[in-house]
C-alpha positions in Angstrom: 126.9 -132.6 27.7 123.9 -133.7 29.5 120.2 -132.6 28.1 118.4 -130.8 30.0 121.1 -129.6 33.1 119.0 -127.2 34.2 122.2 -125.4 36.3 123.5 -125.6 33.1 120.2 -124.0 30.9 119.2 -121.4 33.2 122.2 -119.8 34.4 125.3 -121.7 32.0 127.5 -123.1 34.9 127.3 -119.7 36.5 126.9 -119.1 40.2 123.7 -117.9 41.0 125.0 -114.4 42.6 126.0 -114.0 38.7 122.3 -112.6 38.5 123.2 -109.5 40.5 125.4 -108.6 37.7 123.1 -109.4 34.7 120.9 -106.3 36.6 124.2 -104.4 36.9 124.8 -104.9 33.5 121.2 -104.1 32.4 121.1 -101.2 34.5 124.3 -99.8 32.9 123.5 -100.6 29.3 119.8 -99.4 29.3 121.4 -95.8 30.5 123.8 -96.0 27.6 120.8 -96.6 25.5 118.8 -94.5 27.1 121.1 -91.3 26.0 122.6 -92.5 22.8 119.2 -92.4 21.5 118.5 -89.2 23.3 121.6 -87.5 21.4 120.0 -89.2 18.1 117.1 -87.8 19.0 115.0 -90.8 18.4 110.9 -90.0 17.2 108.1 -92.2 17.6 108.4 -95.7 16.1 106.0 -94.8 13.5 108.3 -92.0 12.5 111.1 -93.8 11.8 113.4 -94.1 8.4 114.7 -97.2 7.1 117.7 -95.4 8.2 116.9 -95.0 11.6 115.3 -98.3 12.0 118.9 -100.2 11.0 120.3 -97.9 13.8 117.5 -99.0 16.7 118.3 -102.3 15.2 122.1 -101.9 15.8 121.6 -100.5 19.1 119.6 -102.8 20.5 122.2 -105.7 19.3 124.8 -103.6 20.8 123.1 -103.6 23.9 121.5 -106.6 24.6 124.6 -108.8 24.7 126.1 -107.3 27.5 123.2 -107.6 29.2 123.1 -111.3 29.3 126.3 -112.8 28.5 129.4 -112.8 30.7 131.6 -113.3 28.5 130.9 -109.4 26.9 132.2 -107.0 28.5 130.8 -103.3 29.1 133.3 -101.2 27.4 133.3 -103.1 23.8 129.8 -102.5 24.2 129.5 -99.4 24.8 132.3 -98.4 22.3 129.9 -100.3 19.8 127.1 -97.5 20.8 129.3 -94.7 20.7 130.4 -96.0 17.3 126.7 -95.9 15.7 126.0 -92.5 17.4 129.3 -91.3 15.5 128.1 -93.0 12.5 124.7 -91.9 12.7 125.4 -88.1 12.6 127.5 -88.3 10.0 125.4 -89.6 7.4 122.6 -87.2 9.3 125.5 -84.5 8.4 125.9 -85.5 4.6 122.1 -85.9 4.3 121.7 -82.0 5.1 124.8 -81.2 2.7 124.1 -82.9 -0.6 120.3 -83.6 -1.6 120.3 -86.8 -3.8 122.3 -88.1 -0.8 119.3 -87.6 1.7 117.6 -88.5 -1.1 119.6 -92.0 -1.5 118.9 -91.9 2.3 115.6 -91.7 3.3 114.0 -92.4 -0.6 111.5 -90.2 -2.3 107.9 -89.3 -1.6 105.9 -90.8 -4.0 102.2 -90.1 -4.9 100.2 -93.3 -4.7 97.0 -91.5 -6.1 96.3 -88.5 -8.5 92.7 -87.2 -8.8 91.6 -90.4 -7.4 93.0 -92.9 -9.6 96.6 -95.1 -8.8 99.8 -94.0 -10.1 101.1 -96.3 -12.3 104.6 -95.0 -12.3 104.2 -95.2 -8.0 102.7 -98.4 -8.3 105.3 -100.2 -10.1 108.0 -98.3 -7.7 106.5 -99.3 -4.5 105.7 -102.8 -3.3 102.4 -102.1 -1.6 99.8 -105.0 -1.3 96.2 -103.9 -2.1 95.3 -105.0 1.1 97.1 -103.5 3.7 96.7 -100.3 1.3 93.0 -100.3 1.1 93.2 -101.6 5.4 95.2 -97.9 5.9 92.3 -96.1 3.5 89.2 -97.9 5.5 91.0 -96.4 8.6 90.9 -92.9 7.8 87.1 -93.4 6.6 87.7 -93.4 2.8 84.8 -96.0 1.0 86.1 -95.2 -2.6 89.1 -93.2 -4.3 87.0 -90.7 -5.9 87.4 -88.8 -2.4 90.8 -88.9 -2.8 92.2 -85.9 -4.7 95.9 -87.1 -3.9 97.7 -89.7 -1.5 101.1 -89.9 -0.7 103.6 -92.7 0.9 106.0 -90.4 2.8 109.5 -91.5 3.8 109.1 -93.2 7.0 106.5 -94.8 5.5 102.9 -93.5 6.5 100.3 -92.4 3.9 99.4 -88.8 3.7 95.7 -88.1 1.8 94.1 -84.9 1.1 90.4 -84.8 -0.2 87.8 -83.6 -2.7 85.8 -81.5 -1.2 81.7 -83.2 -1.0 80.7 -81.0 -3.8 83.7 -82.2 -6.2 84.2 -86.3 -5.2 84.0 -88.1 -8.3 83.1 -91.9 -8.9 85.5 -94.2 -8.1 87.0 -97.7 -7.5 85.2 -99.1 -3.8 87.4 -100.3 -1.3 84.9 -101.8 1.1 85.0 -105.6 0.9 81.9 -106.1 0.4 82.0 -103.9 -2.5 84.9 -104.2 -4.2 85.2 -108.4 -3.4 82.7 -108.1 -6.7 85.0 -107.4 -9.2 84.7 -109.1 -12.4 85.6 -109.3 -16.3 81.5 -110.3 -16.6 79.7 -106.9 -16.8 75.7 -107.7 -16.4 74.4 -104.2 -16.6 75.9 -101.0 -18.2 77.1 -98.0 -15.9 80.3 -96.7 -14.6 82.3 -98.7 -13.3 86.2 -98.4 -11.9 89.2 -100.5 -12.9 89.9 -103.1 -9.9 93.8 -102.6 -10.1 94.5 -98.7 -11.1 91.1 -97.2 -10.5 90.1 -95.8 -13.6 86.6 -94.8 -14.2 85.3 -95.7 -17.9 81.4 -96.7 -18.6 81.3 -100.1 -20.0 79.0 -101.9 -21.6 77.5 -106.2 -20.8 80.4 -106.3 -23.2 82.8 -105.7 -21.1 86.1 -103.9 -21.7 89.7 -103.2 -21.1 91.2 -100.7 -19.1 92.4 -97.6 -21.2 94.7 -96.9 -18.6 96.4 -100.2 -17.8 94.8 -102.4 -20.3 93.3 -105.0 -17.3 89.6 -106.5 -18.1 88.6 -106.8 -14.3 85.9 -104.1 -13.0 83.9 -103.0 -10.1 80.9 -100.3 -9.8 82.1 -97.3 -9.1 79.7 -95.3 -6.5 80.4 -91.2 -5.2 79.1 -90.9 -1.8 80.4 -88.7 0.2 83.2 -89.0 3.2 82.0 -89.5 6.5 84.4 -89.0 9.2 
């Protein structure tokens, strides 16, 4: 086989007019696609369940060969489709007969945060980096957990918080970099501070401490302005 044939790379030994029928093909499997997710009744991206993100997955595989490759054909493919769709309101079906089945399904909601602190429990269920949790917080305008009377990670995914109102936040742990990037076992000054991993507010002394809540040594200040949206 010779490197670089470029008949060879760009079209595989195919006549050129071969093109005309990649479109034909892609014409025929987009529709397909098109109203197989329709009858799935496909939500945003952002909405999506593990579940329904293997079946995009899935489709999209199903689909894409034909598009390209002659050597697929249009009816295996599209069987493929019809297959998921089958498959997919099935376990939609069982999900809305048994309970812990949706529940095996789509997972539980689990409450991240409880009267501004973390969830231990939630914490050690869900594989959350701080990071890209405290990113999601900033967005929605949050400076510190004490605003936070609960937060939720939903099915699909997204985080759903409800807050104190300004008369009721409490102190709690910072989430601005600038802030919270000065945690430390070393406490210099006495005050209330908050627990750098679960967020619980003690007032420690230039002596330091440990958590009472998860027994870690690290702390930042806590402050209790108020949200800002």
């Amino acid at each position: 086989m010779e490197i670089f044939d470029w008949k060879r790379l760009l079209l595989n030994d195919l006549p050129p007019n071969f093109l005309l029928e990649v479109l034909f093909r892609s014409i025929i499997m987009f529709t397909v696609l098109l109203l197989a997710l329709k009858i799935a009744g496909k939500r945003g991206v952002k909405q999506l369940s593990v579940f329904e993100t293997v079946i995009i997955i899935s489709l999209g595989s199903a689909a894409g060969d034909p598009m390209l490759y002659d050597d697929v054909g249009l009816l295996p493919a599209i069987t493929v489709v019809l297959t998921i769709i089958l498959f997919y309101k099935g376990i939609t079906w069982l999900t809305g007969f048994s309970p812990k089945f949706e529940q095996f399904m789509e997972g539980k909601i689990q409450c991240i945060i409880d009267e501004g602190e973390f969830s231990l429990e939630s914490i050690k269920k869900e594989s959350l980096a701080q990071d890209e949790f405290f990113l999601e917080l900033r967005i929605k305008s949050i400076e510190h957990l004490g605003q936070i009377k609960n937060a939720y990670i939903e099915t699909n995914g997204e985080i759903s918080t409800f807050y104190y109102p300004d008369d009721q936040v409490k102190y709690g742990l910072p989430i601005l970099p600038q802030l919270f990037d000065e945690k430390s076992e070393i406490i210099t000054e006495k005050g209330i501070y908050a627990c750098s991993f679960c967020g619980n507010i003690q007032e420690v002394t230039t002596n330091g401490g440990i958590c009472e809540n998860c027994n870690k040594k690290e702390w930042v200040r806590a402050i209790k302005t108020i949200r800002i949206s």
